[in-house]
C-alpha positions in Angstrom: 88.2 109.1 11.4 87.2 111.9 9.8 84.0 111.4 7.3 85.3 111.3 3.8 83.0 108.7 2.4 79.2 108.7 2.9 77.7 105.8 3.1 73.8 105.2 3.0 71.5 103.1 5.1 70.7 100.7 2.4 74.7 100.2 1.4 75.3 99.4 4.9 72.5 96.6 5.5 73.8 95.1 2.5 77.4 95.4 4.0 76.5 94.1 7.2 74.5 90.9 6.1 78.3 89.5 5.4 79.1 89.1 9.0 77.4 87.5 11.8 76.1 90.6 13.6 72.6 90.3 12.9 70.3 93.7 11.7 71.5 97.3 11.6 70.1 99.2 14.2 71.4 102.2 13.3 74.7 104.6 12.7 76.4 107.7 12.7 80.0 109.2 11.6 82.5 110.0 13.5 83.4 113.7 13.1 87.4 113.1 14.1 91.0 112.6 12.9 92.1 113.2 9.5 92.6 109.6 7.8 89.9 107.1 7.4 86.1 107.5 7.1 84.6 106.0 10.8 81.6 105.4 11.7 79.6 103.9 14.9 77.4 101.1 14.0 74.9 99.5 16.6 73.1 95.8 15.2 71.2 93.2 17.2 74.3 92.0 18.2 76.1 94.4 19.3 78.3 98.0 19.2 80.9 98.4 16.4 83.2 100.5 14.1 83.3 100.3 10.9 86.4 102.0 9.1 86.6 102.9 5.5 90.6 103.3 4.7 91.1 106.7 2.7 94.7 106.6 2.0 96.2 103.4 3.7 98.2 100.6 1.2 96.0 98.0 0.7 98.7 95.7 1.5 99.7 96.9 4.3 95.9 96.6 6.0 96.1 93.1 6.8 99.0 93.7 8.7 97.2 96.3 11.2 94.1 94.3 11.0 96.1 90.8 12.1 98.0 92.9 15.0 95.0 93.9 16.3 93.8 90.2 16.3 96.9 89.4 17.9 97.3 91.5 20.6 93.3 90.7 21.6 93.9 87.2 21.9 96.6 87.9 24.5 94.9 90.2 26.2 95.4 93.2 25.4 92.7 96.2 25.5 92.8 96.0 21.6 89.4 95.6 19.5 89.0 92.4 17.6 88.4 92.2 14.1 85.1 90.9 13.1 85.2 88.3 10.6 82.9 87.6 8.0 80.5 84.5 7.4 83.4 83.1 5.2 86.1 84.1 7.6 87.7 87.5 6.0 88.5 90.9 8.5 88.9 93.0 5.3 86.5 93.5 2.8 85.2 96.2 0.4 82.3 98.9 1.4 81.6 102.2 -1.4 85.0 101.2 -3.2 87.4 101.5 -0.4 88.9 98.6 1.7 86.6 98.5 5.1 86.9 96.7 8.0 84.2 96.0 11.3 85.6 96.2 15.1 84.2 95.6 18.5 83.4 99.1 19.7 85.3 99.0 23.4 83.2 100.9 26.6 85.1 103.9 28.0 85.9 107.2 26.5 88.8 109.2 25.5 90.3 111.6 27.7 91.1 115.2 27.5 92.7 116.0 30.5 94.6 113.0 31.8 95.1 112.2 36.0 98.6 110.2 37.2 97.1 106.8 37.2 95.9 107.5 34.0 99.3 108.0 32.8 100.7 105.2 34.4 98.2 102.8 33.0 99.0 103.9 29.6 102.9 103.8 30.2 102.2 99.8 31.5 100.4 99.4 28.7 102.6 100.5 26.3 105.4 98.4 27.6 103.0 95.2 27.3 102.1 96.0 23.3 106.4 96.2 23.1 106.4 93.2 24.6 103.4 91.3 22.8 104.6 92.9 19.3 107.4 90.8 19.6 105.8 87.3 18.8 104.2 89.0 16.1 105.5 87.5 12.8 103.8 90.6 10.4 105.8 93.4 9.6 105.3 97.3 8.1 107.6 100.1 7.8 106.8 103.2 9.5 105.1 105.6 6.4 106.1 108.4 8.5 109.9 107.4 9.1 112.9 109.5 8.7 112.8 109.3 4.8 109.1 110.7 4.9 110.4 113.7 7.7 113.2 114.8 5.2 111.0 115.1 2.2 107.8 116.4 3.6 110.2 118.8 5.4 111.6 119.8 2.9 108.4 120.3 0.9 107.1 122.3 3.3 109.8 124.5 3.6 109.8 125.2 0.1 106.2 125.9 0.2 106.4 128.3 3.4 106.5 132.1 3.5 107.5 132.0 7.4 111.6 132.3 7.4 111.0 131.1 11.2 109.5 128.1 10.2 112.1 127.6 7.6 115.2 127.8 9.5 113.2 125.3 12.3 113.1 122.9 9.5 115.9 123.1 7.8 118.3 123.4 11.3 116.0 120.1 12.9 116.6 117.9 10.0 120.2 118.6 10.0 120.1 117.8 14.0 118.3 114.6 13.3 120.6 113.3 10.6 123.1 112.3 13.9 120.3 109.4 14.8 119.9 106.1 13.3 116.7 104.7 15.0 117.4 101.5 13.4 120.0 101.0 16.1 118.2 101.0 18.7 115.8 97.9 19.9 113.1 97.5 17.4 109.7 96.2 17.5 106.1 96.7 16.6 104.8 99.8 17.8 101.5 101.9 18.3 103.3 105.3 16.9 100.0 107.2 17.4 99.3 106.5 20.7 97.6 110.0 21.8 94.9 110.4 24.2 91.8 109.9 21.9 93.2 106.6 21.1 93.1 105.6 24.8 89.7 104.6 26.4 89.0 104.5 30.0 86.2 104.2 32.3 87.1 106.7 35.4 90.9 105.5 35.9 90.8 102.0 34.4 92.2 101.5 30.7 89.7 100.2 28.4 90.8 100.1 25.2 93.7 101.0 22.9 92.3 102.0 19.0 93.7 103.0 16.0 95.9 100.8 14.9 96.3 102.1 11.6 99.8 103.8 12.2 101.0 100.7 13.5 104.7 99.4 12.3 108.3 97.7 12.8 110.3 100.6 14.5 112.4 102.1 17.5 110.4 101.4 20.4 112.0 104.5 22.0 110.3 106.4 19.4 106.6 105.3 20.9 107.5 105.7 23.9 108.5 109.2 22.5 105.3 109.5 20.9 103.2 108.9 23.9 105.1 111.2 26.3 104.9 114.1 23.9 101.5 113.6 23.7 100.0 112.9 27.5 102.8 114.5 29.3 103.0 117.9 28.2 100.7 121.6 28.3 98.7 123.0 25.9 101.3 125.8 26.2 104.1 123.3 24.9 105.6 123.2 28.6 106.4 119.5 30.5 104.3 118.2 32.9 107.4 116.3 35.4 104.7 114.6 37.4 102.7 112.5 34.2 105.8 112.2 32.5 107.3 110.6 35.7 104.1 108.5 36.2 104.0 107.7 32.4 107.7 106.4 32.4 108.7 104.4 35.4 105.0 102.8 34.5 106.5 101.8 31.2 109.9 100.6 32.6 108.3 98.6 35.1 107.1 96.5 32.3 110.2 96.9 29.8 113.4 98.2 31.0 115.6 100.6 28.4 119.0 99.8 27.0 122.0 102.4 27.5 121.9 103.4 24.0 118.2 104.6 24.6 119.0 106.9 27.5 121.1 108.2 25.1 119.2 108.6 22.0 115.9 109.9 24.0 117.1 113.7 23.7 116.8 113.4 20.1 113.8 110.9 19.6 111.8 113.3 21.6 112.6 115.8 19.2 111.8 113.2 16.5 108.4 112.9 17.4 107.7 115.9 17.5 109.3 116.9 14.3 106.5 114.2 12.5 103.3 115.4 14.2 104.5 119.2 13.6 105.0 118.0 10.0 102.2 115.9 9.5 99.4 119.3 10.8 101.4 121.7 8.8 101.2 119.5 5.9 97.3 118.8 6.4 97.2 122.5 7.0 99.3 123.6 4.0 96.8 121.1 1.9 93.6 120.8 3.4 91.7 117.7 1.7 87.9 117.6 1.0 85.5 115.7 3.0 82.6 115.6 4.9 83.9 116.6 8.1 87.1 117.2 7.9 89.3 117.5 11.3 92.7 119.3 11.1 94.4 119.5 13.7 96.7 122.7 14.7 100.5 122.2 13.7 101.3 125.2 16.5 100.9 122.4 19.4 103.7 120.3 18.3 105.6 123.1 17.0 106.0 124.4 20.5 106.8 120.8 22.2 109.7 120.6 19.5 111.0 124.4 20.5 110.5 123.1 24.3 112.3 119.8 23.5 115.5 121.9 21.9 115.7 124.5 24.8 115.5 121.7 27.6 117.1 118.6 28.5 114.3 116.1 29.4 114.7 114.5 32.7 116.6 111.3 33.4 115.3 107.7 32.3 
């Protein structure tokens, strides 16, 4: 998302003439996130993104690649691969793996209405439901193993005692969870509102795949909620995350054990999106344009999450 690789006008004609898309019209980066290298690409036949992977396992990419493929052949609001004249979604652009999408219409928003939230609920539930025929599987790169150790790293690294002790105390809470207990699946697990398109209230499109993996479904749902239902201040929004919810159970209904897990997979989720900004934070990478999000954000929803029982599933 964020532009760490530059790549010219003449490296992309040559890139494009692989696929059947006909001439480059023209391009531009997208100035956003903090993984891959994006960029808009517009040819005779149509709108695209074209996504230079940064960090990603190269094994792991036909995995997100195929999901996607998957989900858009059932459906789903999920960009297709485009394939190339000899029938590959994954090829090589400026030395990094790079892959071509159907751009989807719609735009991200910032500020999100009820139905909004509710078509995004329904929508996760149908992924959960479509992931399930999927025969591909990935771990989660940002599991619990990854929360311990960048946790720890961090705290280490740290000068704030606050933030210390939030770590340290938080890890310790979460080491009373196994999510591996609880149903399973492929999930989104970055499913924030700039990876939701709409056009006024209707859902669009669903991007960025490339957190995608085999893990608690809760957890998305978790995920999601933290994301779309709650202030800038770090405070819950009841009515979004009541739209957001019973939209989601209306098309897959939770176990027992997840009622009882969700305290603590809220505080999950938040834990790995606090982590992941004050990492990015604590070591800022070079690029282009570079986006790094603030860390304080999910901070505050994880403070808000251990002061407050969240409502009833």
């Amino acid at each position: 998302m964020s532009v760490f690789t530059k790549v010219s006008h003449t490296q992309l004609r040559r890139f494009l003439k692989q696929y059947p898309v006909g001439a480059l019209i023209g391009f531009q980066g997208i100035g956003e996130g903090v993984e891959n290298t994006n960029y808009f690409v517009d040819t005779e036949d149509g709108r695209w993104v074209l996504t230079l992977f940064e960090r990603l396992n190269y094994a792991d990419l036909p995995f997100f690649l195929g999901l996607m493929d998957h989900l858009a052949s059932r459906g789903f609001a999920s960009a297709m691969p485009a394939r190339t004249h000899d029938g590959r979604n994954l090829v090589t652009l400026n030395g990094k793996p790079a892959a071509l999408t159907r751009r989807l219409t719609g735009q991200s928003v910032l500020f999100a209405t009820l139905e909004q939230c509710r078509q995004v609920g329904r929508a996760l539930g149908e992924l959960h439901v479509a992931g399930q025929s999927y025969a591909g599987h990935c771990d989660n790169s940002r599991g619990a193993l990854w929360r311990e150790q960048t946790g720890r790293l961090l705290a280490r690294k740290t000068r704030e005692a606050s933030i210390r002790k939030l770590i340290d105390d938080e890890l310790a809470q979460q080491m009373s969870i196994d999510l591996a207990s609880l149903p399973q699946g492929v999930i989104h697990a970055d499913l924030f509102r700039d990876n939701v398109l709409f056009v006024d209230d209707r859902l669009t499109g669903v991007i960025d795949f490339y957190y995608a993996c085999n893990d608690a479904l809760l957890y998305d749902l978790a995920v999601t909620v933290n994301d779309w239902c709650f202030e800038p201040d770090g405070t819950l929004n009841p009515s979004r995350w009541d739209a957001m919810v019973t939209a989601y159970r209306s098309r897959r209904e939770l176990t027992d054990n997840e009622r009882a897990a969700w305290p603590l997979v809220l505080r999950a989720a938040a834990l790995r999106f606090w982590l992941s900004r004050l990492y990015d934070w604590t070591f800022p990478r070079e690029g282009d344009v570079v986006h790094i999000k603030d860390p304080e954000q999910y901070r505050r929803i994880l403070a808000y999450h251990r002061e407050h029982a969240p409502p009833v599933l």
